[in-house]
C-alpha positions, -999 to 999 in steps of 0.1 A, spaced: -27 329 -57 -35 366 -71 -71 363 -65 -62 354 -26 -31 380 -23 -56 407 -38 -86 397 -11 -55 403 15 -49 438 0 -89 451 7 -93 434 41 -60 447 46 -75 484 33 -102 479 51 -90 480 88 -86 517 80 -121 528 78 -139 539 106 -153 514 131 -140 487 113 -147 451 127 -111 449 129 -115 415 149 -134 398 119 -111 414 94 -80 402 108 -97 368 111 -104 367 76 -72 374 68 -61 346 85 -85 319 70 -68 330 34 -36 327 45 -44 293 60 -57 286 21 -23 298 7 -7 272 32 10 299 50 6 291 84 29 315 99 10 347 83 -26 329 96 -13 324 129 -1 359 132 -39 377 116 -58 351 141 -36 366 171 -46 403 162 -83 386 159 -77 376 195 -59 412 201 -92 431 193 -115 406 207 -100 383 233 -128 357 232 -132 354 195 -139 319 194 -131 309 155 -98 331 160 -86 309 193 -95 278 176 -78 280 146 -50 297 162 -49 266 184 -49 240 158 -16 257 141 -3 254 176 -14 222 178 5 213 145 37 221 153 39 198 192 62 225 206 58 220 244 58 259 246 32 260 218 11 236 235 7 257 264 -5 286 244 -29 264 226 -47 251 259 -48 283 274 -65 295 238 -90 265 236 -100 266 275 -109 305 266 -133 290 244 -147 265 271 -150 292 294 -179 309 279 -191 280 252 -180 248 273 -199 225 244 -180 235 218 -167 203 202 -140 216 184 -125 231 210 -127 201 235 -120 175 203 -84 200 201 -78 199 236 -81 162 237 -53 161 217 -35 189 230 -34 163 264 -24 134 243 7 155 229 18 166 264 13 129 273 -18 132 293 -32 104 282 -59 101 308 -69 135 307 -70 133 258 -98 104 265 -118 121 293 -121 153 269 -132 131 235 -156 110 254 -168 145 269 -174 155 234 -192 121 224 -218 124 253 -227 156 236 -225 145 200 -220 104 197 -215 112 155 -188 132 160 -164 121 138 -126 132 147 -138 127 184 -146 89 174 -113 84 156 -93 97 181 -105 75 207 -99 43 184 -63 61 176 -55 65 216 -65 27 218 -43 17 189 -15 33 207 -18 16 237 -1 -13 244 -31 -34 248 -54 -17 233 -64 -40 202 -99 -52 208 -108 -17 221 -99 1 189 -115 -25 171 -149 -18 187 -143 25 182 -136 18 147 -171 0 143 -192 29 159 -169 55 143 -182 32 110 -217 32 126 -222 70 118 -192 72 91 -190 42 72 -170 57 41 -143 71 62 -110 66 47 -89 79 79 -106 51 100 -111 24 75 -67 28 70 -64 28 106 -89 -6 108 -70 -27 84 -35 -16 101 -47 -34 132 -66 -64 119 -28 -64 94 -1 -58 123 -16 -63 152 -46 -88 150 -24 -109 124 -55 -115 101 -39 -104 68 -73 -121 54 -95 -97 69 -73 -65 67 -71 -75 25 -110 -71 21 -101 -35 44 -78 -24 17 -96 -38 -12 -127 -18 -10 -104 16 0 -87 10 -34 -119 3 -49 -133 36 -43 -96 58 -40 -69 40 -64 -44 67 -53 -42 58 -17 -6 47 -19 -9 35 18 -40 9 11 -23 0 -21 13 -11 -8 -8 -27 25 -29 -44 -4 4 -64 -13 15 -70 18 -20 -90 31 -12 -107 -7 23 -117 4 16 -132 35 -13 -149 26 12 -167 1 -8 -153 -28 28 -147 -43 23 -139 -80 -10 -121 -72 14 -97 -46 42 -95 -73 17 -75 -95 5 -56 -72 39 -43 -61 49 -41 -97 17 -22 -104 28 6 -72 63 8 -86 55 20 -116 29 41 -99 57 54 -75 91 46 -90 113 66 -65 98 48 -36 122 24 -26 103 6 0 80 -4 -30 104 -18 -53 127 -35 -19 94 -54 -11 90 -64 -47 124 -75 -47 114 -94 -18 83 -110 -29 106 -122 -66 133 -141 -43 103 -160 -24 90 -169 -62 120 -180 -68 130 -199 -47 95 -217 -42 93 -226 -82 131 -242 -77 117 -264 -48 86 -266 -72 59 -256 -43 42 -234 -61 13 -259 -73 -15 -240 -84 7 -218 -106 26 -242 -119 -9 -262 -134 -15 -227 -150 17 -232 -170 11 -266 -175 -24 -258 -189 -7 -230 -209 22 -254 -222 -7 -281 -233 -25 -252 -252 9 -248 -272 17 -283 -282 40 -292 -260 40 -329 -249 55 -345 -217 66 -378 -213 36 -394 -189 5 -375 -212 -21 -382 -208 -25 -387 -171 -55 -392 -149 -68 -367 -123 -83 -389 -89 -96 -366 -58 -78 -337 -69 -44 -352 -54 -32 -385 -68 -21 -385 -104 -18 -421 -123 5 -425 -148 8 -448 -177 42 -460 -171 61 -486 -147 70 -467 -112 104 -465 -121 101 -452 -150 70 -427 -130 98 -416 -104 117 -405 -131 103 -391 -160 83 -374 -131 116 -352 -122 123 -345 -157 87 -330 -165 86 -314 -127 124 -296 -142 114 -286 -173 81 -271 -162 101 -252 -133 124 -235 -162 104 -227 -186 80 -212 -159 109 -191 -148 118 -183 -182 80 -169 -186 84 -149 -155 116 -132 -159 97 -126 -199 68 -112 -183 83 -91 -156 108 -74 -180 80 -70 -204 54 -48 -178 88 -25 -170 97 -19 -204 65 -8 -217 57 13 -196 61 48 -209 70 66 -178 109 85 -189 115 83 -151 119 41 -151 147 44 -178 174 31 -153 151 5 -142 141 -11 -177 181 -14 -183 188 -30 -149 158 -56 -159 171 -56 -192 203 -68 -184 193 -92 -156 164 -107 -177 191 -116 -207 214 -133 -181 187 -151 -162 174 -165 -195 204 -173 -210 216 -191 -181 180 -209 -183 190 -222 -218 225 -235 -211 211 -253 -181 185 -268 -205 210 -277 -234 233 -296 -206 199 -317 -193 199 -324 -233 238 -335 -234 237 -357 -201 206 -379 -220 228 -384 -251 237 -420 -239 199 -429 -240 194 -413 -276 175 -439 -293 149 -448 -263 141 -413 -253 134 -396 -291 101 -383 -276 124 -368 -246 145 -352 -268 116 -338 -287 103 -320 -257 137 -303 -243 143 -291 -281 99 -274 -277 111 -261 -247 146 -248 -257 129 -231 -290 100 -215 -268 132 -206 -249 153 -189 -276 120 -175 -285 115 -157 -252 146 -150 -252 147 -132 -290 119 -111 -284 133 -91 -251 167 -89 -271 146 -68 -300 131 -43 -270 163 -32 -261 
């Protein structure tokens, strides 16, 4: 900030001398205080540019753009009546006609914003903010989907890397194509080469959610939270995306997750009633047993496994909040804290009354028995080890 406050000071002491280019000097002035973010001071040194020289070009297009920035109708005038300056003696410079496109499509002359970028594309087809805004003035329209589409592959023609366009590309294939499949490989490779884009990142989860990848959109919202705690829409849609998980692993649709914690359970010694069982076309499962005795030892594995998955999720989701060092997610590990413990608990009593109901059947269901108690001791377990991060 001193470096630029002290360049001020000598253009400033340099309007004195004699002759001074005083058009260029205030000029300058301005492009510093457009680096220090003050527009007000770089719109008023780009005016006294214009003051001494009434067709400096730089001075009337940057003076337009601030204009331009603030979509006063007042402003706007001024702006056109600065950028049409320009066209009067240099009527191919892009900038200027790229502004005044948009100048038009701020004073809702619509007709007029796409006339002036495509003027600017028969003179340069690569131009770049020319290209974007004609995709942008088709995405606003009301049926402008397939027309967007097609800028956004010749803007990607010349700019293939470009963030802007490649955001604006999977908001359309997301929202208003409705391919959440396509608009996820959009978002995937803008993550993949700018993890900070917050917008890509949340869309990211959103594509996961409704393409019923559920756990896979659960961490990637729980990933942005902690990335952006104080956004609420975050955690609201992650709240969101929990209840669906919830309620799916109570109905027991969520079938490739649940073989994951079956697979997991195996690998700990765990045994269920009908093992081992017999995998035919990927869909029908043979048991050893009588189909009575199928129908409902089939339930009570289809139970347990629901639990104790749920028990490993509310584990797991507590555990990513809690060690996360961020001071600023204190509120938020004790609000998961205390939820987790009740969840949990509530998992174990359910458990221990499944246990008391098949008391009467003691003697011919030892192996039964021997399972709920695995399952209530990987419980307590679970259950321990969150009590000792508090």
């Amino acid at each position: 900030m001193g470096r630029f406050s002290d360049a001020i000071q000598i253009y400033q002491q340099a309007l004195d001398l004699p002759r001074a280019p005083k058009s260029d000097l205030f000029f300058n002035i301005g492009v510093i205080y457009n680096r220090m973010k003050n527009a007000t001071g770089a719109y008023e040194a780009y005016t006294w540019a214009i003051y001494y020289n009434k067709y400096h070009t730089k001075a009337l297009v940057n003076s337009a753009s601030i204009l331009l920035d603030t979509r006063d109708a007042d402003h706007m005038a001024r702006a056109e009546l600065r950028l049409n300056r320009v066209l009067e003696t240099d009527e191919k410079n892009l900038q200027a006609r790229s502004l005044l496109g948009s100048v038009y499509l701020a004073t809702n002359r619509s007709i007029e914003a796409l006339k002036s970028w495509h003027r600017v594309l028969e003179i340069l087809p690569s131009h770049k903010t020319a290209l974007y805004n004609v995709a942008y003035y088709y995405y606003k329209s009301e049926d402008g989907k397939d027309e967007c589409l097609e800028s956004l592959e010749q803007l990607f023609h010349f700019h293939p890397e470009y963030e802007k366009g490649r955001l604006l590309q999977g908001d359309v294939l997301l929202n208003k194509d409705g391919n959440p499949k396509e608009a996820k490989r959009v978002y995937e490779k803008i993550v993949e080469k700018n993890e900070k884009e917050i917008e890509a990142r949340h869309n990211l989860c959103v594509c996961l959610f409704q393409l019923e990848e559920l756990y896979e959109a659960e961490n990637c919202f729980l990933d942005l939270a902690l990335v952006v705690p104080n956004e609420s829409y975050v955690t609201g849609n992650l709240l969101v995306v929990r209840k669906e998980i919830e309620k799916r692993i109570k109905l027991g649709t969520l079938k490739e997750e649940r073989k994951a914690i079956l697979d997991e359970v195996k690998d700990q010694n765990i045994v269920f009633k009908n093992s081992p069982r017999v995998t035919r076309d990927d869909e029908e499962i043979l048991y050893e047993a009588s189909q009575e005795e199928e129908d409902q030892s089939e339930d009570d594995d289809d139970d347990e496994v629901r639990l104790l998955e749920r028990a490993e999720r509310i584990h797991q989701n507590f555990l990513d909040v809690v060690n996360n060092k961020d001071p600023n997610l204190i509120d938020v590990k004790l609000q998961q804290a205390v939820s987790a413990v009740k969840d949990l608990t509530e998992i174990r009593t359910h458990l221990s009354s499944k246990r008391g109901e098949k008391c009467d059947d003691e003697k011919s269901n030892e192996k039964s028995d021997d399972n709920d108690e695995e399952l209530k001791k990987k419980l307590l377990k679970l259950l321990e080890e969150l009590e000792s991060k508090l």
